[in-house]
OpenMM code with the backbone's topology and positions (N, CA, C; nanometers):
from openmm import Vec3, app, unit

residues = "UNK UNK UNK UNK UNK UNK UNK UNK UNK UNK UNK UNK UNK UNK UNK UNK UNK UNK UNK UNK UNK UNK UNK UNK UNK UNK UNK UNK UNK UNK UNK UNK UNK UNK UNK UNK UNK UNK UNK UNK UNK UNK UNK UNK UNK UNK UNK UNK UNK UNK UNK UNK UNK UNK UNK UNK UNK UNK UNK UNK".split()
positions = [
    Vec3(2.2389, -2.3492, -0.7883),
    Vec3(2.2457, -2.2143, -0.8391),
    Vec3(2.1550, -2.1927, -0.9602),
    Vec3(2.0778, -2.3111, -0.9308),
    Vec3(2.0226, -2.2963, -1.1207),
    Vec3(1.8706, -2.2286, -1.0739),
    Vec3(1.8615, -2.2014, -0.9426),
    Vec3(1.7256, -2.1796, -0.9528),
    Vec3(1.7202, -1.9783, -0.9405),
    Vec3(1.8615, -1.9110, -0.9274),
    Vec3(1.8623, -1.7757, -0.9027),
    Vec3(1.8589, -1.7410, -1.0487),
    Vec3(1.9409, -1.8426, -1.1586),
    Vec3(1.9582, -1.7937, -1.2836),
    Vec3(1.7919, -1.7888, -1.2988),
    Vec3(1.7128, -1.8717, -1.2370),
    Vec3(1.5485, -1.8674, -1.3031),
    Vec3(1.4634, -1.7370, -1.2342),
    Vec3(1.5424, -1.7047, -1.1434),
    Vec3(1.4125, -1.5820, -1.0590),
    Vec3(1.5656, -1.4387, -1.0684),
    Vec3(1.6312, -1.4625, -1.1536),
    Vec3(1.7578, -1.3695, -1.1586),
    Vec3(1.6752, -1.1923, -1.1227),
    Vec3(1.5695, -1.1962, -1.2606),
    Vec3(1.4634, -1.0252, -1.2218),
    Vec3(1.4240, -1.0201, -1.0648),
    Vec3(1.4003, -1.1378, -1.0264),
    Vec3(1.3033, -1.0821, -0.8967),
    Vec3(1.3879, -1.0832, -0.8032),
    Vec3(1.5264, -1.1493, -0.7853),
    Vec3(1.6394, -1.1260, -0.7305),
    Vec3(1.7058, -0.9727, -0.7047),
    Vec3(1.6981, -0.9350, -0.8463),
    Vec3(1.7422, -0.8487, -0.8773),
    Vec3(1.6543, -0.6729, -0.8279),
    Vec3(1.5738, -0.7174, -0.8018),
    Vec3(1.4701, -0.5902, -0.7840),
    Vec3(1.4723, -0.5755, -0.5968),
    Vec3(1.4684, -0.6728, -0.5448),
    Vec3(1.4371, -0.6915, -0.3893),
    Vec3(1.5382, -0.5907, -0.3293),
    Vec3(1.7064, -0.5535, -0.3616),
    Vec3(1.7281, -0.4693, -0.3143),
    Vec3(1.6975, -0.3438, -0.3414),
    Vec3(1.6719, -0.3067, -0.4735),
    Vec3(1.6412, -0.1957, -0.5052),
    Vec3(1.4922, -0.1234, -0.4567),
    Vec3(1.3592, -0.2520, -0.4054),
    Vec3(1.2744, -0.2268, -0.3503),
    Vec3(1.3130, -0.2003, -0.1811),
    Vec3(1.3869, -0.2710, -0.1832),
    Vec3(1.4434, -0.2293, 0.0031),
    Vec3(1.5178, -0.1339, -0.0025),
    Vec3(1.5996, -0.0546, -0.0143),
    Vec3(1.6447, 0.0604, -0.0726),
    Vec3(1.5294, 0.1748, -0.0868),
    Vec3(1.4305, 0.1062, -0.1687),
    Vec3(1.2943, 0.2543, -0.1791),
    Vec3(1.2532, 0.2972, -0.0520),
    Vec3(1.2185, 0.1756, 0.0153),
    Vec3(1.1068, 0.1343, 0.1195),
    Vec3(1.2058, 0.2458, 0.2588),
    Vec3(1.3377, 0.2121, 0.2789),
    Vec3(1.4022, 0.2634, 0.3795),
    Vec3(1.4341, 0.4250, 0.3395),
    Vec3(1.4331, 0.4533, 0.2136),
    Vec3(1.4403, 0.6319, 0.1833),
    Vec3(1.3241, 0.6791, 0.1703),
    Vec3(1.2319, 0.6321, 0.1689),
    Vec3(1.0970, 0.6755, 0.1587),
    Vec3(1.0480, 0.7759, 0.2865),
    Vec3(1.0637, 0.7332, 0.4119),
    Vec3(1.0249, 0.8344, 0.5321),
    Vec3(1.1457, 0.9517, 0.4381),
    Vec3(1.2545, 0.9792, 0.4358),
    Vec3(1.3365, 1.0599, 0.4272),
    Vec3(1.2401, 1.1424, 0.3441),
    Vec3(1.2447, 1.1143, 0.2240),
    Vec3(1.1720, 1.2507, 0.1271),
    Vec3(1.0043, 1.2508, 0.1149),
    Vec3(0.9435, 1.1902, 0.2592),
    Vec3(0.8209, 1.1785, 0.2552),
    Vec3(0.7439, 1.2470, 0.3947),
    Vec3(0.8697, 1.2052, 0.4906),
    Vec3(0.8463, 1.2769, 0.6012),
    Vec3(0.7568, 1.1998, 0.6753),
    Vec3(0.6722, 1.1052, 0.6685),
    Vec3(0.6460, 0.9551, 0.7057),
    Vec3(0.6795, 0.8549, 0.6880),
    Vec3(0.6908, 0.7320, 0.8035),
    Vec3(0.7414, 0.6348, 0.7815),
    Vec3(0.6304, 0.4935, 0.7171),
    Vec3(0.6450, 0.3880, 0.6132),
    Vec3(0.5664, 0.3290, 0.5961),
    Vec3(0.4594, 0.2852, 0.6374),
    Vec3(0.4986, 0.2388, 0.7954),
    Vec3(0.3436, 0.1687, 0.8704),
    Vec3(0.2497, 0.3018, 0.8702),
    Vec3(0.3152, 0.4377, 0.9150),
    Vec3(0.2128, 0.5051, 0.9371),
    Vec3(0.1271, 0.5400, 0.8225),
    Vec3(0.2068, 0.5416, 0.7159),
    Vec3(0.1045, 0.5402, 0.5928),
    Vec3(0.0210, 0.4588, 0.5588),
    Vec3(0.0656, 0.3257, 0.5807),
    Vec3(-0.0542, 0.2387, 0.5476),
    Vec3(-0.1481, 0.2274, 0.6155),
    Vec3(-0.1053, 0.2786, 0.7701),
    Vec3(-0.2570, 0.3162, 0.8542),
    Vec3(-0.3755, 0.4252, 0.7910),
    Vec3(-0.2573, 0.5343, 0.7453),
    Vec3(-0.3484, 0.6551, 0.6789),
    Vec3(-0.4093, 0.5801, 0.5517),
    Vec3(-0.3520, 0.5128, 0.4755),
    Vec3(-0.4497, 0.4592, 0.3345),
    Vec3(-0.5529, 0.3711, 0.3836),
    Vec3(-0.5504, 0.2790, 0.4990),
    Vec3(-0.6517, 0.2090, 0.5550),
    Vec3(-0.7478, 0.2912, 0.6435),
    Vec3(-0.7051, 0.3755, 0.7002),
    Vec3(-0.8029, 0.4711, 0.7683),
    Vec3(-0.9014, 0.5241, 0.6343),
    Vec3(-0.8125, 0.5885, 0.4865),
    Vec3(-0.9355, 0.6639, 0.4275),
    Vec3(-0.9964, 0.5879, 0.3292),
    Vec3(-0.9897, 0.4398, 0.3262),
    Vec3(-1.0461, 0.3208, 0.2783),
    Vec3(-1.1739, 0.2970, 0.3575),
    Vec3(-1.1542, 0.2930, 0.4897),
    Vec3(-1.2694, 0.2562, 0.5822),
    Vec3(-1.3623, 0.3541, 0.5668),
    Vec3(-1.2916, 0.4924, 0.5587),
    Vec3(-1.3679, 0.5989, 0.5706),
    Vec3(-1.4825, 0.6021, 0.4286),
    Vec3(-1.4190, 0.5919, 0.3402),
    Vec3(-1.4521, 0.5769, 0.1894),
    Vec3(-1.5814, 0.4625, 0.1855),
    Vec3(-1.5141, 0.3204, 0.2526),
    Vec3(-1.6410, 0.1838, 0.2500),
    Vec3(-1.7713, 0.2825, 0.3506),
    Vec3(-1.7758, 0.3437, 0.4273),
    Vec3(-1.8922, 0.3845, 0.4886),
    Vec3(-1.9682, 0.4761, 0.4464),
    Vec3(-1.9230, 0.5738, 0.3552),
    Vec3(-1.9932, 0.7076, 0.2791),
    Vec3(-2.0512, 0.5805, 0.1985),
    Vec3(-1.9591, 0.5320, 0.1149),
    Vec3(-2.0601, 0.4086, 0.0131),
    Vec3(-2.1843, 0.3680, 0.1282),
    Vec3(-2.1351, 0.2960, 0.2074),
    Vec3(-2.2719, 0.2220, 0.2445),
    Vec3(-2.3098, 0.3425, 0.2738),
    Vec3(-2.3907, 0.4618, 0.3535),
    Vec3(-2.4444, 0.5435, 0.3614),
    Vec3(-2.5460, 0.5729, 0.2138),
    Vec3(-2.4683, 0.6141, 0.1501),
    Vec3(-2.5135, 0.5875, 0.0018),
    Vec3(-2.6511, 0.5274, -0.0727),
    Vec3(-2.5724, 0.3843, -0.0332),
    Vec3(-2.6337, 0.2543, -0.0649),
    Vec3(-2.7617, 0.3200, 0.0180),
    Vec3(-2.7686, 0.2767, 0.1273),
    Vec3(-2.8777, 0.2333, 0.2448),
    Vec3(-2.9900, 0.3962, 0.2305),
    Vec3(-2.9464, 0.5248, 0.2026),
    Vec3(-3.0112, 0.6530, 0.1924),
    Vec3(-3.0809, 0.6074, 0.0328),
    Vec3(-3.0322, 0.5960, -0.0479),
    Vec3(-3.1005, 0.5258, -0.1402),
    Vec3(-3.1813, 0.4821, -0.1913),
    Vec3(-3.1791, 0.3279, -0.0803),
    Vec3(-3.2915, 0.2377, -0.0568),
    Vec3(-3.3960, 0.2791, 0.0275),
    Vec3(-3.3694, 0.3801, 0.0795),
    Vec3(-3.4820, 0.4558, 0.1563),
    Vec3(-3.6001, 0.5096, 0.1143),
    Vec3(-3.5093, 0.5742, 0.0274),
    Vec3(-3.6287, 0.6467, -0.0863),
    Vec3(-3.7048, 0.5796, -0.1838),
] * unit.nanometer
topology = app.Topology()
chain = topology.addChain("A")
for resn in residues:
    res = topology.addResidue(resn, chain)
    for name in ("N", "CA", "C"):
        topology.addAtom(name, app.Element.getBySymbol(name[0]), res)
């Protein structure tokens, strides 16, 4: 038991992060995976205007 007294905070947070994670679709109206598709979709989208960028650039 001596090793929960040592991680007691991070013990302590895991339900309250599982708790977020499962009310989150509720007052968001999406559910997690699909969001992280949408933040990875406008990441990809984002890395290619950069390279566009880059490469129009070097053109000139």
């Amino acid at each position: 038991m001596q090793r929960n007294k040592e991680l007691g905070s991070v013990d302590s947070h895991m339900p309250r992060a599982v708790r977020y994670l499962r009310e989150w679709p509720a007052r968001h109206g999406r559910t997690v995976h699909n969001q992280v598709i949408r933040g990875a979709s406008y990441s990809l989208g984002s890395g290619a205007v950069s390279l566009l960028i880059v490469w129009f650039e070097t053109r000139r």
